[in-house]
C-alpha positions in Angstrom: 0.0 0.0 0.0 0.9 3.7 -0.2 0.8 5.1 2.9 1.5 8.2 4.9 1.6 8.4 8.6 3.1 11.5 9.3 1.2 15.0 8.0 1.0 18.3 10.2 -1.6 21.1 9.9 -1.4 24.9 10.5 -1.6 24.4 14.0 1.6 23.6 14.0 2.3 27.3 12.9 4.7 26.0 9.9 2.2 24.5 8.0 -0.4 25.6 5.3 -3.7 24.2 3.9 -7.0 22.8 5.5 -6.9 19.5 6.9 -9.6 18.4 4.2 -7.1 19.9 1.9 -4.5 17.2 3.0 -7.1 14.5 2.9 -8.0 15.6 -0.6 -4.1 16.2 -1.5 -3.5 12.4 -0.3 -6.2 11.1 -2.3 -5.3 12.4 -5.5 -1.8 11.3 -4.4 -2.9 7.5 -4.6 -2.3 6.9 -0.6 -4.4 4.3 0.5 -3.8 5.1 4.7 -2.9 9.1 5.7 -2.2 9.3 9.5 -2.4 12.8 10.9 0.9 13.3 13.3 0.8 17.0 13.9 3.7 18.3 17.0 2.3 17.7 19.6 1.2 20.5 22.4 3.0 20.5 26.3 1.5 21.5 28.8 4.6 23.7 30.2 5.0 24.2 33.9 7.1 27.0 33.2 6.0 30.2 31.2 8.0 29.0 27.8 5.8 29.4 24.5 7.0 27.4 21.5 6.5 28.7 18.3 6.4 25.2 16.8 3.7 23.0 17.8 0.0 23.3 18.4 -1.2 24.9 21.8 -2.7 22.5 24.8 -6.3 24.3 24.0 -6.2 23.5 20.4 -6.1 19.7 20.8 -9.7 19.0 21.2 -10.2 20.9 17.6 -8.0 18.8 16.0 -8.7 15.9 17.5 -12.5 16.6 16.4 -11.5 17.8 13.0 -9.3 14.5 12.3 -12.4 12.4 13.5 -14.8 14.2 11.3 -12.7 13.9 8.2 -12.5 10.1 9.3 -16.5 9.4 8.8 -16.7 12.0 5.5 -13.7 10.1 3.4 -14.3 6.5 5.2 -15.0 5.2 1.4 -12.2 6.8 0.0 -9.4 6.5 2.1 -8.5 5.1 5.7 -7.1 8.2 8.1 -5.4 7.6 11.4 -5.1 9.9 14.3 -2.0 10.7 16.0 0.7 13.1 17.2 4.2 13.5 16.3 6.1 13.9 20.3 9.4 14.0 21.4 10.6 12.4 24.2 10.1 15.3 27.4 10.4 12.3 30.8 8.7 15.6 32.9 5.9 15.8 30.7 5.3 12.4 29.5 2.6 11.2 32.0 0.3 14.5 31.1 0.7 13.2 27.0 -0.2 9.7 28.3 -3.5 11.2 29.6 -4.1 12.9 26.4 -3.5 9.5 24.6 -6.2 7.9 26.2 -8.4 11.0 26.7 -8.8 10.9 22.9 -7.9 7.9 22.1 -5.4 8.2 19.9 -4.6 6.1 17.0 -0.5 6.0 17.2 2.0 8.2 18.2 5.5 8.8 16.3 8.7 9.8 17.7 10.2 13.2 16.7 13.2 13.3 18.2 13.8 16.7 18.1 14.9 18.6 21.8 16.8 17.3 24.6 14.5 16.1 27.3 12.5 19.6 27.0 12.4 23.1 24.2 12.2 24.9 27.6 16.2 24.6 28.1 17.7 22.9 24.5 18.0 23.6 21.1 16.7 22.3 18.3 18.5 19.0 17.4 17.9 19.8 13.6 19.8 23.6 13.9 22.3 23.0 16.4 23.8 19.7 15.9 26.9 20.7 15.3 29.4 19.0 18.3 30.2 15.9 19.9 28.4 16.4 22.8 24.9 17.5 20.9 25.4 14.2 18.6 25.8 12.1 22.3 23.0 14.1 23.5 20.8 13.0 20.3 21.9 9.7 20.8 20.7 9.2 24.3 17.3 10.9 23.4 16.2 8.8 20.6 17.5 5.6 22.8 15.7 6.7 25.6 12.3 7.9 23.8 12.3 4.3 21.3 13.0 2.2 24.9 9.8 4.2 26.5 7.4 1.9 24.8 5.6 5.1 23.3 6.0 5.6 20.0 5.7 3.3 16.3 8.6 4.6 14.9 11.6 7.2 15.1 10.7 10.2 12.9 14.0 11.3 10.5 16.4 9.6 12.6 19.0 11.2 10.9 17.7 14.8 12.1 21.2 15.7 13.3 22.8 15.7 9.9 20.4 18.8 8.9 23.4 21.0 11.0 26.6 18.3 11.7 28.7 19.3 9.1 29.8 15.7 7.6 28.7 12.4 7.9 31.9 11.5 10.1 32.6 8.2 12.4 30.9 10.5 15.6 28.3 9.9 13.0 28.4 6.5 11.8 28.6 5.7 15.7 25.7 7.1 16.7 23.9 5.6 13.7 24.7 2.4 14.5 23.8 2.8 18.4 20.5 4.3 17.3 19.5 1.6 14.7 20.5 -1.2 16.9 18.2 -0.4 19.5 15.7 0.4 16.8 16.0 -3.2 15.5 16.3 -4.7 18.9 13.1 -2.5 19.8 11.3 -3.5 16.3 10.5 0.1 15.6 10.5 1.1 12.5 12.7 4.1 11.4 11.0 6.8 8.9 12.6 7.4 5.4 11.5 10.8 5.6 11.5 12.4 2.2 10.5 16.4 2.9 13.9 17.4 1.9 14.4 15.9 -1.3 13.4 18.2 -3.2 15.0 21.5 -0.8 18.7 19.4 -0.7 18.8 18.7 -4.2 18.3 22.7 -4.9 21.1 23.5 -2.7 23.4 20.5 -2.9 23.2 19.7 0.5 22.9 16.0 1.9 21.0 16.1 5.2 18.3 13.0 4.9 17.3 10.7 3.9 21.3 10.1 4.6 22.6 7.8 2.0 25.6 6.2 4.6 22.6 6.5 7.6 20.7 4.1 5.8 23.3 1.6 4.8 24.2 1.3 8.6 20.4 0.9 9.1 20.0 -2.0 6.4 23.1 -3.6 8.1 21.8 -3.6 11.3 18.4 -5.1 10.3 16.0 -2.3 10.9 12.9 -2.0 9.2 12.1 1.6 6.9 8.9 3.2 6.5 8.4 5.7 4.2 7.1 9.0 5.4 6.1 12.5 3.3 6.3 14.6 6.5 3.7 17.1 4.5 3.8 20.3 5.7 2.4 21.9 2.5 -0.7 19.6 1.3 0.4 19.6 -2.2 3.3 17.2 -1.5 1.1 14.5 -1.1 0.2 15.1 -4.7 4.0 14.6 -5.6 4.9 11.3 -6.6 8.3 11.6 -7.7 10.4 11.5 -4.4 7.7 8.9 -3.3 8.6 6.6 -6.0 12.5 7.5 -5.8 12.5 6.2 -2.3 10.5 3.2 -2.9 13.9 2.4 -5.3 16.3 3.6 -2.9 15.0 1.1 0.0 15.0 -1.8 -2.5 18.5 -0.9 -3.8 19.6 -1.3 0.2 17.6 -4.4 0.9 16.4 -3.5 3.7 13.5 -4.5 5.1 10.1 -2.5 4.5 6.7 -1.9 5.6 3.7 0.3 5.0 2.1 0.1 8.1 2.6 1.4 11.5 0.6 -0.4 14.6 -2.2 1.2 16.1 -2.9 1.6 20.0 -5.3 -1.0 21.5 
């Protein structure tokens, strides 16, 4: 099947379209299974604001907006409901209300902050040491060994500021996609910046060495759009390119994520 489980909406403040416009984006696209994974709200106990992820009062709507779009397409494709989360220990009991609160379908692990945005930087911008790469490491262990999530988002996040893909690197990796194989969670071929790397020449992910290590360890790749614009879904290029590229590794593939019970 062609699936897609991770797709944002403007709540996340850096996306744009309706959610029915994704729905409709995804159909035309040829996806059988679209999972909504917007960033998830915190509940802060201090007063920090993020400018990246939906608000704590703003989940009911899109929990309800997701659920309506569920009944209205039911013929015509099969939507999920989820949340993309990092891994924040202090918070996680308040998302493991939410979880059953709304019952969501799945949660995926964006492995994006140390522990909490209220103290670190962004893994993705300020990757750029030893330490921050250990630090990444520990995170995505820890979050993949808390039993939460279905699959690591664009494990290969750091490589969007490390400057080369060097053996710190190729360490990590291969700590990462160990546990991920030990763990059976599936790590996401993400493929929103395909199109943006080619442009520029950079190489951030999917990470051609990053994925090797991941085939030799025996992980297990899922493809992911990781829409932020609806009309990506339509683009079936980079799909296609990466439904090649997996085969080319031989590593093992799969179009679905579990669901919660």
């Amino acid at each position: 099947m062609k699936t897609n489980y991770h797709t944002h909406t403007t709540r996340c403040q850096h996306a744009s379209g309706s959610d029915e416009d994704f729905v409709l984006s995804a159909i035309k696209g040829g996806f059988q299974v679209l999972g909504f994974s917007d960033h998830t709200p915190w509940k802060y106990r201090s007063d920090y604001e993020s400018g990246i992820r939906m608000q704590p009062e703003e989940l009911p709507a899109y929990v309800e907006s997701v659920r309506t779009l569920q009944d209205k397409y039911r013929d015509k494709i099969d939507i999920k409901l989820g949340l993309e989360c990092e891994y924040f220990p202090d918070y996680i009991p308040w998302l493991k209300e939410q979880v059953k609160a709304y019952r969501l379908d799945y949660l995926i692990f964006g492995n994006h902050f140390y522990h909490t945005d209220e103290k670190f930087p962004y893994f993705g911008r300020h990757t750029d040491s030893r330490d921050m790469l250990d630090l990444y490491e520990e995170s995505a262990i820890e979050g993949m060994e808390s039993g939460l999530f279905c699959c690591l988002a664009h494990p290969e996040l750091f490589m969007c500021s490390y400057p080369e893909f060097d053996h710190h690197c190729s360490n990590i990796s291969r700590h990462i996609c160990r546990a991920a194989a030990r763990l059976n969670i599936p790590l996401e071929y993400n493929i929103s910046r395909i199109s943006y790397d080619a442009k520029r020449g950079l190489t951030t992910f999917p990470h051609p060495k990053f994925w090797h290590i991941a085939a030799a360890e025996g992980c297990t790749a899922i493809i992911g759009v990781d829409a932020h614009v609806h009309q990506y879904l339509e683009e079936k290029t980079y799909y296609e390119q990466a439904v090649r590229a997996l085969k080319e590794l031989g590593i093992k593939t799969t179009d679905t994520l579990p669901m919660r019970k």
